[in-house]
Every structure is written in C-alpha cells, then in structure tokens.
VMD Tcl script that builds the backbone (N, CA, C; Angstrom):
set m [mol new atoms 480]
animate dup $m
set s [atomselect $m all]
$s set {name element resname resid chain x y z} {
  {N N UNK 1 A -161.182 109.637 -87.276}
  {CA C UNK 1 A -161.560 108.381 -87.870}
  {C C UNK 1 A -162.764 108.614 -88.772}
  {N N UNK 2 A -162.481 107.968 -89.941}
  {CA C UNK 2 A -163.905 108.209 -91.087}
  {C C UNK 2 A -165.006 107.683 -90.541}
  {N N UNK 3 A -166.251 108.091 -90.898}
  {CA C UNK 3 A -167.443 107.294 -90.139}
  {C C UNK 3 A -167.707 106.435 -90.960}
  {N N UNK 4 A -166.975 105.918 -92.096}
  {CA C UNK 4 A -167.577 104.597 -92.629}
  {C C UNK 4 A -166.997 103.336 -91.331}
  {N N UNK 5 A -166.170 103.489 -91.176}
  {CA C UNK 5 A -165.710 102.789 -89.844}
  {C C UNK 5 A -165.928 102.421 -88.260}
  {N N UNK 6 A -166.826 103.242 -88.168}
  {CA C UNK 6 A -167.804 103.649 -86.711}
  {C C UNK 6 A -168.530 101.994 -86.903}
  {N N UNK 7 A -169.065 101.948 -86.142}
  {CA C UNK 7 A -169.833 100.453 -86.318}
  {C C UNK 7 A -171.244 101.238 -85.408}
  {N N UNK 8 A -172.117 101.678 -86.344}
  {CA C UNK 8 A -173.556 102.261 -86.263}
  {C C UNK 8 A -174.473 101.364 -85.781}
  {N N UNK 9 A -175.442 101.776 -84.785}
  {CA C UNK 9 A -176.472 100.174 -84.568}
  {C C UNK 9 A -177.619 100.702 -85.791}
  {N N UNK 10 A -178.301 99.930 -86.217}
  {CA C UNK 10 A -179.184 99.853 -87.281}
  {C C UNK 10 A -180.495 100.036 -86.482}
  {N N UNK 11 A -181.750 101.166 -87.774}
  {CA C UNK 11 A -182.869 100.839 -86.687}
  {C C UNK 11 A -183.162 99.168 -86.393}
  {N N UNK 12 A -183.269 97.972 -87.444}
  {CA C UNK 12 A -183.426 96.934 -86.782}
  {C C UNK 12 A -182.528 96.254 -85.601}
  {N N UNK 13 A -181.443 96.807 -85.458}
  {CA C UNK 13 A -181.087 96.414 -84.796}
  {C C UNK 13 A -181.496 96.512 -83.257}
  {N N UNK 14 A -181.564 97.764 -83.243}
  {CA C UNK 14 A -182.439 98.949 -82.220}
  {C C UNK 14 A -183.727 97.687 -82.063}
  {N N UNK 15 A -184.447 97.578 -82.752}
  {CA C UNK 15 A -185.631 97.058 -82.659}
  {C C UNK 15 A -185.666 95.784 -82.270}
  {N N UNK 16 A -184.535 94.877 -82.474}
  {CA C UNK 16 A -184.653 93.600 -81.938}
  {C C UNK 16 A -184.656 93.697 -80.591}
  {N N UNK 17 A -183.575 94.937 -79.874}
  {CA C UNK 17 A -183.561 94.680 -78.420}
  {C C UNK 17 A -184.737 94.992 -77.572}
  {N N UNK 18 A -185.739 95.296 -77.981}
  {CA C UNK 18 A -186.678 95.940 -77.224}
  {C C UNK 18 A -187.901 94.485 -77.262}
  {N N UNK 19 A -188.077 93.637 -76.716}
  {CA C UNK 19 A -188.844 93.045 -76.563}
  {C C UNK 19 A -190.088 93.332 -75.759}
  {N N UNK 20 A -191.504 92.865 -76.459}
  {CA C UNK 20 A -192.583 93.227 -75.697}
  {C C UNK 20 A -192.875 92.832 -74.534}
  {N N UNK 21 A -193.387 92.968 -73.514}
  {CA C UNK 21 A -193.714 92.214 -72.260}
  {C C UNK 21 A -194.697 91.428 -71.990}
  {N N UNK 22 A -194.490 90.423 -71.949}
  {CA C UNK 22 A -195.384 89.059 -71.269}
  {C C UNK 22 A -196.349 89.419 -70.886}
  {N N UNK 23 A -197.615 88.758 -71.133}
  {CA C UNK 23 A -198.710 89.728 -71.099}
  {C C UNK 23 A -199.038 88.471 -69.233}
  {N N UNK 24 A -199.581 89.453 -68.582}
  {CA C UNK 24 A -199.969 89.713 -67.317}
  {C C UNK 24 A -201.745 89.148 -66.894}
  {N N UNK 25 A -201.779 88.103 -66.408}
  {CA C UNK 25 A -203.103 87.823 -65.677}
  {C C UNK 25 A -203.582 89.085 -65.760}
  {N N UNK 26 A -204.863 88.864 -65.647}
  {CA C UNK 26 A -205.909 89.737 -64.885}
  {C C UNK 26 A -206.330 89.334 -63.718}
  {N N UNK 27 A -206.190 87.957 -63.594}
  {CA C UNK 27 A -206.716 87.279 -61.841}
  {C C UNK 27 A -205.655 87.486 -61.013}
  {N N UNK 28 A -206.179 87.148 -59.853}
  {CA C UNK 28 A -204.750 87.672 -58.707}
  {C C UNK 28 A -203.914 86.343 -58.769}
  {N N UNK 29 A -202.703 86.837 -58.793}
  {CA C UNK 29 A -201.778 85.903 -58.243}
  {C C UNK 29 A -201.662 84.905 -57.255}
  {N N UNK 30 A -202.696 84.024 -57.359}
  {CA C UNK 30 A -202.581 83.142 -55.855}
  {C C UNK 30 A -201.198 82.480 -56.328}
  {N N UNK 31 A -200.346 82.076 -55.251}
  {CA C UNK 31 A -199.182 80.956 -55.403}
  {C C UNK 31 A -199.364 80.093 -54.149}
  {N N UNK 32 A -199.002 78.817 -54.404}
  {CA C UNK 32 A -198.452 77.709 -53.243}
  {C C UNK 32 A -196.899 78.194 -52.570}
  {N N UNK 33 A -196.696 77.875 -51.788}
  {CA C UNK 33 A -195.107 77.898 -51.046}
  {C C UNK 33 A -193.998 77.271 -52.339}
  {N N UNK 34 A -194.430 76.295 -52.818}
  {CA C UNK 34 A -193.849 76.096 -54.002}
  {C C UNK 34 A -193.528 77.314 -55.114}
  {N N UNK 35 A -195.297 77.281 -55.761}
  {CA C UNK 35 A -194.457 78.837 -56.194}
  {C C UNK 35 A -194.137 79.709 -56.466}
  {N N UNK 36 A -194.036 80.085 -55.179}
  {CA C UNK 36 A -193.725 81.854 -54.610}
  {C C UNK 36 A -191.879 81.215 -55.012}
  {N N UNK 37 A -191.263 80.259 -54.696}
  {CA C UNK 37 A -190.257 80.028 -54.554}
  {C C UNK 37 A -189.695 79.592 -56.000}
  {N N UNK 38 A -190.733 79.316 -57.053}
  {CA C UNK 38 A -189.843 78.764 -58.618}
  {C C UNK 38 A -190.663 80.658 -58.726}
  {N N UNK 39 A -191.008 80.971 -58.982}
  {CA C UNK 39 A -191.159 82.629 -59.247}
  {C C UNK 39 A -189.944 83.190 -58.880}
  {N N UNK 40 A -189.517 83.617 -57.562}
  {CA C UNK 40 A -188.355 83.788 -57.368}
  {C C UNK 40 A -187.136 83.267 -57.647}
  {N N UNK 41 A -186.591 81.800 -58.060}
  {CA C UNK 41 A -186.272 81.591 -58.682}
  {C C UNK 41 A -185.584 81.981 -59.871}
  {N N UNK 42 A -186.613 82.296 -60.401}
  {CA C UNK 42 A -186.932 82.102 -62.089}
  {C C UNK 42 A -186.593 83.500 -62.290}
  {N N UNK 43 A -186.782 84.335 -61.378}
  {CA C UNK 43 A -186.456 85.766 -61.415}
  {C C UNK 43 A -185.170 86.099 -61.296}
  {N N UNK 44 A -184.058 85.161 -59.921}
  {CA C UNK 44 A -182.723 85.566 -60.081}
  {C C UNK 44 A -182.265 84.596 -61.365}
  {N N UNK 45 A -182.607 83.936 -62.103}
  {CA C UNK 45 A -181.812 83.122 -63.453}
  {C C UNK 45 A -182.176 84.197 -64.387}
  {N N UNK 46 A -183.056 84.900 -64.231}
  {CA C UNK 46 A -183.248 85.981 -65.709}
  {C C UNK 46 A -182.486 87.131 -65.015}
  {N N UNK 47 A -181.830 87.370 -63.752}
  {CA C UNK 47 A -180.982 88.231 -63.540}
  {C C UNK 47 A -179.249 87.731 -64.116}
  {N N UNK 48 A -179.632 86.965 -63.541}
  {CA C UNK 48 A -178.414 85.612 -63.769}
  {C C UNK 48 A -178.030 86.290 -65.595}
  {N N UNK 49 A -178.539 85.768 -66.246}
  {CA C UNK 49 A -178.997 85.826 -67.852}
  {C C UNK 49 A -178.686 87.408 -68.430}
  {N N UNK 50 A -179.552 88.123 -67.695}
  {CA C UNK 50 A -178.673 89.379 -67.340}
  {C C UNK 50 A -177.824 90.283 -67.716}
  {N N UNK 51 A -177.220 89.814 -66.015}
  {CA C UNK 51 A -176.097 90.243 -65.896}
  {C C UNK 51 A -174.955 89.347 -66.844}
  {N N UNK 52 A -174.944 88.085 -67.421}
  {CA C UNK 52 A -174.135 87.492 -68.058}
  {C C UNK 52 A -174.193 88.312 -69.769}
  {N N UNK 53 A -175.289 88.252 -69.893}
  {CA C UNK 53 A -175.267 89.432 -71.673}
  {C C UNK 53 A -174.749 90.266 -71.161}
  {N N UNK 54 A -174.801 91.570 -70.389}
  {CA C UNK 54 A -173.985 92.669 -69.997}
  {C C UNK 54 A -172.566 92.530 -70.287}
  {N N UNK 55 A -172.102 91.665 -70.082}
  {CA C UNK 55 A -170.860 91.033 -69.954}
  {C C UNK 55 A -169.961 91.075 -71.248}
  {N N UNK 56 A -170.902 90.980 -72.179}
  {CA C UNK 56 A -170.642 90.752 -73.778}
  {C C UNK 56 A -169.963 92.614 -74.752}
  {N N UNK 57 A -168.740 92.167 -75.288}
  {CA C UNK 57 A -167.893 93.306 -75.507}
  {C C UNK 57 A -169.252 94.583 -76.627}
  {N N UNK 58 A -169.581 93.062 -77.448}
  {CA C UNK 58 A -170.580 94.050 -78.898}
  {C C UNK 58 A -171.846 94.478 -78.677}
  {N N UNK 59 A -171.604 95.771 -78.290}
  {CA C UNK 59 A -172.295 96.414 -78.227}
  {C C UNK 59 A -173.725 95.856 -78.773}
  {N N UNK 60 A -174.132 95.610 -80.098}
  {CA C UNK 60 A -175.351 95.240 -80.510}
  {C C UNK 60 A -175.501 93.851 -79.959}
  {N N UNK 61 A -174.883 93.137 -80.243}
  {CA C UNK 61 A -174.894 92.049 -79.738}
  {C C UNK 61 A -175.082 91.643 -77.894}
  {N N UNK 62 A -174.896 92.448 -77.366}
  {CA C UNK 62 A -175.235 92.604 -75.998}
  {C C UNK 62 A -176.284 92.830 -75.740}
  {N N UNK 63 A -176.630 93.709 -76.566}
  {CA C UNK 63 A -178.232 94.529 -76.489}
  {C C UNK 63 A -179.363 93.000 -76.781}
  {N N UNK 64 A -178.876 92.563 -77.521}
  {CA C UNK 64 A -179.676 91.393 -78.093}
  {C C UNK 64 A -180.092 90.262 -77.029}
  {N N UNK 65 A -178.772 89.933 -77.096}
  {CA C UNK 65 A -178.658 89.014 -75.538}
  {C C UNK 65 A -179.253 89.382 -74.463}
  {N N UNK 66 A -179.745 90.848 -74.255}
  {CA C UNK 66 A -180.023 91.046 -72.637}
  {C C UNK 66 A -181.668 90.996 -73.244}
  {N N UNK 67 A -181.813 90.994 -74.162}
  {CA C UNK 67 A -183.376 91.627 -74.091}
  {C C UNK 67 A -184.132 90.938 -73.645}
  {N N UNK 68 A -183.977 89.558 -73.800}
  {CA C UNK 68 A -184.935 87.946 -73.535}
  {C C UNK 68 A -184.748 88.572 -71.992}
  {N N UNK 69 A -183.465 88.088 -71.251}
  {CA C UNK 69 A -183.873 88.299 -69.675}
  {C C UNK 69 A -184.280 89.443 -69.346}
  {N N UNK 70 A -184.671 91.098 -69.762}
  {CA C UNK 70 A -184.740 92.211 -69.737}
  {C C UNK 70 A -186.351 91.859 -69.098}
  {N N UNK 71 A -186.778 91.568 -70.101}
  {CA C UNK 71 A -188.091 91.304 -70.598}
  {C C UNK 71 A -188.642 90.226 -69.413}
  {N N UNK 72 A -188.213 89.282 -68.868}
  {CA C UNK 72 A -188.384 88.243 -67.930}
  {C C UNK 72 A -188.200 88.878 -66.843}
  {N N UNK 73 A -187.029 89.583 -66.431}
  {CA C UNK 73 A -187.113 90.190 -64.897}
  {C C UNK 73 A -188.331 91.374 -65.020}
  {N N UNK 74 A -188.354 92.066 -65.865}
  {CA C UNK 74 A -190.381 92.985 -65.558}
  {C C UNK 74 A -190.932 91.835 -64.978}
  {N N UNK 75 A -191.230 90.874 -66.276}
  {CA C UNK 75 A -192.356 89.709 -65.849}
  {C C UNK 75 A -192.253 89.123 -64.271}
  {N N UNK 76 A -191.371 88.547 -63.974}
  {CA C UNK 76 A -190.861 87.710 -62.780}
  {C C UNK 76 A -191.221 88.866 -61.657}
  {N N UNK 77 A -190.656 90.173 -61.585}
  {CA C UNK 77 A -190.431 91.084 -60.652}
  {C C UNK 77 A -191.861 91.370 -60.443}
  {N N UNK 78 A -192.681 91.585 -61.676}
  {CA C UNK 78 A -193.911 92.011 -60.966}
  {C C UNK 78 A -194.572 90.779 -60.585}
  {N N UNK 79 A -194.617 89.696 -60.899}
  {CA C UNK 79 A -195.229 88.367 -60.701}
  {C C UNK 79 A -194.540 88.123 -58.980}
  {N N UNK 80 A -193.947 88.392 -58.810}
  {CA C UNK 80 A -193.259 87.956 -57.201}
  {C C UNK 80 A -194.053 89.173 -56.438}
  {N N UNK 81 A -193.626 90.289 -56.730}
  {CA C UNK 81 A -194.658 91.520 -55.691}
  {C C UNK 81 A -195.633 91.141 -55.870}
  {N N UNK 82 A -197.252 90.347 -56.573}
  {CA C UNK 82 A -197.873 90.692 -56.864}
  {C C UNK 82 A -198.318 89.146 -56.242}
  {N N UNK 83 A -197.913 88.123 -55.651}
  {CA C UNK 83 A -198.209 86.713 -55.428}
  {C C UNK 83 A -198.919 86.991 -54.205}
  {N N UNK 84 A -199.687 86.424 -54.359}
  {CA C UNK 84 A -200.735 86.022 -53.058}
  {C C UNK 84 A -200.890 84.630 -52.381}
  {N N UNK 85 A -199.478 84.574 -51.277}
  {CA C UNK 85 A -199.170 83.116 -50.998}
  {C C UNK 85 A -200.344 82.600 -50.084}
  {N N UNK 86 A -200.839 81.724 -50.684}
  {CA C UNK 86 A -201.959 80.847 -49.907}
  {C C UNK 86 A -201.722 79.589 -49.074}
  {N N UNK 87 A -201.666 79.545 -48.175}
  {CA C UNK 87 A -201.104 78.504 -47.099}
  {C C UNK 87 A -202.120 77.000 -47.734}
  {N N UNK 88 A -201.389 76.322 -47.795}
  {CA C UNK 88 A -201.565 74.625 -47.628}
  {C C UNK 88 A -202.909 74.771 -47.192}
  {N N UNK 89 A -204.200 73.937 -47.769}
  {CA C UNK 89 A -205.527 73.291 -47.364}
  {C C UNK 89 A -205.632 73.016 -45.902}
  {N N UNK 90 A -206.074 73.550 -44.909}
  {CA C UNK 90 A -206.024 72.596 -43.469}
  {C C UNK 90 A -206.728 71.390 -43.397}
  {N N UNK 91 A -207.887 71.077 -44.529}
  {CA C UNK 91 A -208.667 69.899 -44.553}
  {C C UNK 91 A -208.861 69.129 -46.246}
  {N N UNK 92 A -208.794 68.228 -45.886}
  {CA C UNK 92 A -209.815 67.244 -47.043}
  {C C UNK 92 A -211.026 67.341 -47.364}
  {N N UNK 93 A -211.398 67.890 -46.535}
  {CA C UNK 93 A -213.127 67.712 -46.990}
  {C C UNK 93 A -213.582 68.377 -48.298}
  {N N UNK 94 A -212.939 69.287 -49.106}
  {CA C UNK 94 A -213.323 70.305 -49.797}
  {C C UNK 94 A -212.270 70.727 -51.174}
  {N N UNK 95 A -212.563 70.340 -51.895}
  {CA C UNK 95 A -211.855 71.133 -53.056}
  {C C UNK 95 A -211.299 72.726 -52.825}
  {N N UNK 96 A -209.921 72.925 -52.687}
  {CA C UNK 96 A -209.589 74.586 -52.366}
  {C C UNK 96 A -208.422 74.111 -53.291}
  {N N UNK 97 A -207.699 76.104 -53.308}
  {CA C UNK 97 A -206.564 76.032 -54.107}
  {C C UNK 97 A -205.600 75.345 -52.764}
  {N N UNK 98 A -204.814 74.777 -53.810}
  {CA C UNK 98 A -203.689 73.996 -53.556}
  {C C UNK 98 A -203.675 72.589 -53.272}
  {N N UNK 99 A -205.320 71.879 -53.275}
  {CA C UNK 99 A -205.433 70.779 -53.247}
  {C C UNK 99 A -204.847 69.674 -54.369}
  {N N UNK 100 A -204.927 68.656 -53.978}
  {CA C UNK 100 A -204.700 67.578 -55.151}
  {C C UNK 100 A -206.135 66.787 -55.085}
  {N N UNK 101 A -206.745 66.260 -56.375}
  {CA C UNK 101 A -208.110 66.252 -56.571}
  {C C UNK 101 A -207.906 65.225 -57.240}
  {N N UNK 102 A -208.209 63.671 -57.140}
  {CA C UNK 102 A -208.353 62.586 -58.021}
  {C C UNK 102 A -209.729 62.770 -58.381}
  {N N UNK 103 A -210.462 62.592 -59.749}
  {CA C UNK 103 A -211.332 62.556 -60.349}
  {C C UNK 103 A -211.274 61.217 -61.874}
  {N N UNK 104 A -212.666 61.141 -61.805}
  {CA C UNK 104 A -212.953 59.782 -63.225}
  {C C UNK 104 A -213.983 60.605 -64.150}
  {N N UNK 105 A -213.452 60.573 -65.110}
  {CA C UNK 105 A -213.842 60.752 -66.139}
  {C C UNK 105 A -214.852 59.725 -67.243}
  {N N UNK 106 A -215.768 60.472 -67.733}
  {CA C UNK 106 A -217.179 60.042 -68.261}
  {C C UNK 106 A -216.525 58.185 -69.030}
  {N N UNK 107 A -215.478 58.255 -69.391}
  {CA C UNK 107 A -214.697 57.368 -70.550}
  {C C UNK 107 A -214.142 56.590 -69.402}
  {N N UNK 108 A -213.780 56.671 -68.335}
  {CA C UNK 108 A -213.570 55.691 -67.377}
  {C C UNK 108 A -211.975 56.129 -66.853}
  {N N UNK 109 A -211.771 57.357 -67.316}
  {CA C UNK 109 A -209.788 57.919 -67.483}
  {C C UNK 109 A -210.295 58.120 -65.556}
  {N N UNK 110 A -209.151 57.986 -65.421}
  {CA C UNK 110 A -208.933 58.555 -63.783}
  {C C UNK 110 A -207.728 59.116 -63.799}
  {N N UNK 111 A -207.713 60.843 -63.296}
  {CA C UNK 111 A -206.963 61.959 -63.606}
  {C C UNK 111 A -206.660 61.989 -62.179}
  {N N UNK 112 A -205.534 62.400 -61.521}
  {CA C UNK 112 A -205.350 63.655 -60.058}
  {C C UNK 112 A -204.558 65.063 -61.142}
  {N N UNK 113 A -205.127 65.792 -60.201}
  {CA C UNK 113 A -204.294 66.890 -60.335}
  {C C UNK 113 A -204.119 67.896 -59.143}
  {N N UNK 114 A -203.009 68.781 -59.001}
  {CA C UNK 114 A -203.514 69.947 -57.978}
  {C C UNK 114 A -203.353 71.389 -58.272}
  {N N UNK 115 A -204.200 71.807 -57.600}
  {CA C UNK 115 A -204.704 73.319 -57.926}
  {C C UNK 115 A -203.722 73.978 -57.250}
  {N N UNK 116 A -203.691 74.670 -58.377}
  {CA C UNK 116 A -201.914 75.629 -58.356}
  {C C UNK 116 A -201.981 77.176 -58.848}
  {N N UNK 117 A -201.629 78.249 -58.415}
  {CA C UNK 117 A -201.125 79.063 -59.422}
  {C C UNK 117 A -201.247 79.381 -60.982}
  {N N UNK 118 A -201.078 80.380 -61.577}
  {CA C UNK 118 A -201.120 80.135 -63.012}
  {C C UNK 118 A -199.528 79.806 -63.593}
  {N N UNK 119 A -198.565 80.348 -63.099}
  {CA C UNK 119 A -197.366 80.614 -63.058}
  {C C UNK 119 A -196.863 78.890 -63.079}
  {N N UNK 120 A -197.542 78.147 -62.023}
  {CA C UNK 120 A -196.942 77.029 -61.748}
  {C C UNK 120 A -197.528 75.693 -62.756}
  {N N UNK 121 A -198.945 76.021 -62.991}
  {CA C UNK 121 A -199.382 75.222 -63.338}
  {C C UNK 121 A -198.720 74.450 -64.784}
  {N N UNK 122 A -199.061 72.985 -64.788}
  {CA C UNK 122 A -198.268 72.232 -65.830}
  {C C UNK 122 A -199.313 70.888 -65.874}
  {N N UNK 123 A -199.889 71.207 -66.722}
  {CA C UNK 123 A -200.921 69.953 -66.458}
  {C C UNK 123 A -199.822 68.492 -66.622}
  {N N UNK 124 A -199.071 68.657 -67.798}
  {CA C UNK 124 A -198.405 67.427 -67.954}
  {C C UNK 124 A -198.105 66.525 -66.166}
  {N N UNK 125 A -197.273 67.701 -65.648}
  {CA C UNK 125 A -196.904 67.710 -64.418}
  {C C UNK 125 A -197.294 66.764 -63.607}
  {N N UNK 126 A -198.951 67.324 -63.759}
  {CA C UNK 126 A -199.587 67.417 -62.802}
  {C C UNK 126 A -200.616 67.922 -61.579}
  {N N UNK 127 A -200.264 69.372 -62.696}
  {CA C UNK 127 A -201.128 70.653 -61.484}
  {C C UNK 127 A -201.591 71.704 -62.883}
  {N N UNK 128 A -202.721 71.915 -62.597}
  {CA C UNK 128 A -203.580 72.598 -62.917}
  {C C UNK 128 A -203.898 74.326 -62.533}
  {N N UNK 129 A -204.142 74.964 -63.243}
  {CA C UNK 129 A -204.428 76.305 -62.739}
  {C C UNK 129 A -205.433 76.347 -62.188}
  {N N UNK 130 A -205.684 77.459 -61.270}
  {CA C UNK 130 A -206.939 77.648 -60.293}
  {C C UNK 130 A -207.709 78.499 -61.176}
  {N N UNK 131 A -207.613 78.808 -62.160}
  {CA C UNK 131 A -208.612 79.493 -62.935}
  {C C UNK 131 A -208.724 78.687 -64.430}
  {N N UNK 132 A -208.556 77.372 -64.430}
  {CA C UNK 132 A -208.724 76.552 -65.529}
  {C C UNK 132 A -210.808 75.903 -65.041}
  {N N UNK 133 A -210.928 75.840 -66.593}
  {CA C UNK 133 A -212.600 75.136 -66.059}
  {C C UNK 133 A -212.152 74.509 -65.227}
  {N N UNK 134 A -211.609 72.977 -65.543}
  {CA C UNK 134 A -211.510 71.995 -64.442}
  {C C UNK 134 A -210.995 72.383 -62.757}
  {N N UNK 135 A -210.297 73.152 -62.529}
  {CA C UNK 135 A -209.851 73.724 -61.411}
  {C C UNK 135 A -211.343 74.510 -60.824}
  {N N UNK 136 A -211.950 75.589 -61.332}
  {CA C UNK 136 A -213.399 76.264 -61.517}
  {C C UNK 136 A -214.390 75.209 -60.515}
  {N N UNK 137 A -214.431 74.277 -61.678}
  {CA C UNK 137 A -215.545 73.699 -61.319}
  {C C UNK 137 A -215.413 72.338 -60.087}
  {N N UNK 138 A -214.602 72.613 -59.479}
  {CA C UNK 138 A -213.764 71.671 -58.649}
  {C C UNK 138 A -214.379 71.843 -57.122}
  {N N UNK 139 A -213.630 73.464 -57.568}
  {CA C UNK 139 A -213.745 74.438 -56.162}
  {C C UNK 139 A -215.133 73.780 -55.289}
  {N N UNK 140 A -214.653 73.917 -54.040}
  {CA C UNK 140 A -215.957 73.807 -52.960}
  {C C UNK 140 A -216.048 72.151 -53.038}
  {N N UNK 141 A -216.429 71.543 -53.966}
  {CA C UNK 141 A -216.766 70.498 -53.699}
  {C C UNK 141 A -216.123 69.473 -53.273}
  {N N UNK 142 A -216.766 68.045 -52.927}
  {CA C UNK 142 A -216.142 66.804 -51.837}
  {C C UNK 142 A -216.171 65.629 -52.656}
  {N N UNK 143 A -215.651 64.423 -52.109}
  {CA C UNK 143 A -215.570 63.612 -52.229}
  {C C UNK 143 A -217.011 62.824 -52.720}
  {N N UNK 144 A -217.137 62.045 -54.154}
  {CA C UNK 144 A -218.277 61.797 -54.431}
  {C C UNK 144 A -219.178 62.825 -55.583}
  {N N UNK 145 A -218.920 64.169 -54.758}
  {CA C UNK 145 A -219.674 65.191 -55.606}
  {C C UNK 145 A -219.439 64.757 -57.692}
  {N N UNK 146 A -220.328 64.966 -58.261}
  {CA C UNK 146 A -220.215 64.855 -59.900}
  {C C UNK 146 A -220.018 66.589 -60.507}
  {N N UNK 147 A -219.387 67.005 -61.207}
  {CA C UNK 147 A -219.406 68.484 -61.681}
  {C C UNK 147 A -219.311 68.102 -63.339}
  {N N UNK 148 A -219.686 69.396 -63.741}
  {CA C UNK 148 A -219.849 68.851 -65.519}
  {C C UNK 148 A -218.757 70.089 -65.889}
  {N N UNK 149 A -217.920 69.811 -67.150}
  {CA C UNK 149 A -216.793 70.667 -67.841}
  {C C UNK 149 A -216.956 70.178 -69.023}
  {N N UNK 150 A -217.435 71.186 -69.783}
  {CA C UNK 150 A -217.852 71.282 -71.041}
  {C C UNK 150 A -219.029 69.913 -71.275}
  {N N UNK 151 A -218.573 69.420 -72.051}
  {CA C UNK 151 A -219.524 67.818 -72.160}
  {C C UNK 151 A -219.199 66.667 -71.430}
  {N N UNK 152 A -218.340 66.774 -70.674}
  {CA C UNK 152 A -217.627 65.694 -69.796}
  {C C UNK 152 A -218.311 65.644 -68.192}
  {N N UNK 153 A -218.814 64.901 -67.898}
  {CA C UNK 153 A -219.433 64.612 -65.997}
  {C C UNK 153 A -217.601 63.817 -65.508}
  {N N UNK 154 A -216.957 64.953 -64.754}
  {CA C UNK 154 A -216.306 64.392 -63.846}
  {C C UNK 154 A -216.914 63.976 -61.842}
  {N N UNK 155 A -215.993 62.884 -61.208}
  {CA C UNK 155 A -216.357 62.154 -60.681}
  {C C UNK 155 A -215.511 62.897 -59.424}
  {N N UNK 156 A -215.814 63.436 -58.284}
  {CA C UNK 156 A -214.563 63.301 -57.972}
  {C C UNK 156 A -214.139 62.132 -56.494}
  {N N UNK 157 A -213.248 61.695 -56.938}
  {CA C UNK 157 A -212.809 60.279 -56.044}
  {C C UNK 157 A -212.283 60.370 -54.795}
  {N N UNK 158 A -211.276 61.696 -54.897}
  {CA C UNK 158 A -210.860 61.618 -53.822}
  {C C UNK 158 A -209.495 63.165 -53.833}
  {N N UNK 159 A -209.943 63.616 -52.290}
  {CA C UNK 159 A -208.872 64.607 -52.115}
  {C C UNK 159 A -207.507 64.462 -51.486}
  {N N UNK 160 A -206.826 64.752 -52.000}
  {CA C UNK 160 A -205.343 64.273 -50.966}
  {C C UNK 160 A -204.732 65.621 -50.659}
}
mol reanalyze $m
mol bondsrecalc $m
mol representation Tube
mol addrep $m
C-alpha cells in the first residue's frame, strides 16, 4: 500500500492528546465524608470517560477524546490518596473545618457558609474552602466573636 494512504498522526495532532495536569494544592487535602465521596466519584466518571474514548475506532480521534479524562484520573487519583478525611465537628462552640458558620457583614448582608475542602468548596453552594481568608479567619472562633477580612468586620452569629 502507497504511504500517501496510511493515515499518519500529525505532530499537532500528537500534541493535542497530551494534556497538562491540573495543578495540585500545596495545602493538605482535608475532605468532609462528603468529599472524600464526590472525589471518588468524580474519579470513576473520568474512568467512565475513559474507558468510553478507548472505545472509539480513530485512532487520532481517540487519542483526543481520552486526553480530558487521562488528565482527570492523575488529578482525581492523586486527590483521593492524598485526602485527609476529617470527621464531623463534635461541638458548636468553635469555628473548625467542616463547620457551617452564619456571619453579618459590615453592610448588614447575613452569609452562612461551611468549611469544606478545596476540592468541594462552591461558595455559590454554599461552602467555602478551609484555606479561603474568610474560612482563615473564622477558624477557632465563637459565637459573637468580630474577625476582620480585608476591609470588611464580619460578625459571627452563629454555628450550626
């Protein structure tokens, strides 16, 4: 068979499949029971993802398809070995990870959020990272206590 006919992968082509890797905390992995469990998760759907590109006859085109989940199971795989599951608050008294923290704001806003993971966190949500200022400056403290984040005096109201 002539090699004009071969179907050659291209260096770009080569190059699309190789995606860089998700760049990696430097803080430790704390997770809630929550999620240690969307981590894992999230890890068999990028297997899932996968093994489904594998599946695919064209060659380049396979390569393409797998690279996104390629790239996610590193991420996920080392993010799951690497979680440091922290059991549920035993008390109220105290701002810790995994709490939920109602606080008022200087403007009169009244926020909850809870201290989560980085992995998990979603402020929209609801939950906050444990290494965000507001999460930071949280830590340790009670009910009543005032903490300052950036130019803002938050209040905090109450722990649940």
């Amino acid at each position: 068979m002539s090699v004009a006919f071969m179907k050659e992968e291209s260096a770009e082509t080569a190059a699309e499949t190789v995606l860089p890797d998700r760049p990696i905390s430097s803080h430790p992995n704390l997770v809630t029971e929550a999620g240690l469990k969307a981590l894992e998760q999230q890890l068999q759907s990028a297997r899932d993802a996968h093994e489904a590109a594998n599946a695919i006859d064209d060659i380049n085109e396979r390569r393409r398809q797998a690279a996104g989940p390629a790239r996610d199971i590193r991420y996920f795989a080392e993010r799951v070995h690497t979680a440091q599951l922290i059991p549920a608050p035993a008390s109220a008294d105290s701002v810790s990870f995994g709490s939920t923290v109602r606080f008022s704001r200087d403007d009169g806003r009244e926020q909850t959020y809870r201290i989560v993971g980085e992995d998990e966190a979603d402020p929209k949500a609801g939950t906050i990272s444990y290494v965000s200022p507001v999460a930071r400056a949280l830590n340790g403290k009670s009910v009543g206590d005032l903490v300052t984040v950036g130019n803002q005096e938050l209040e905090i109201i109450a722990i649940l």
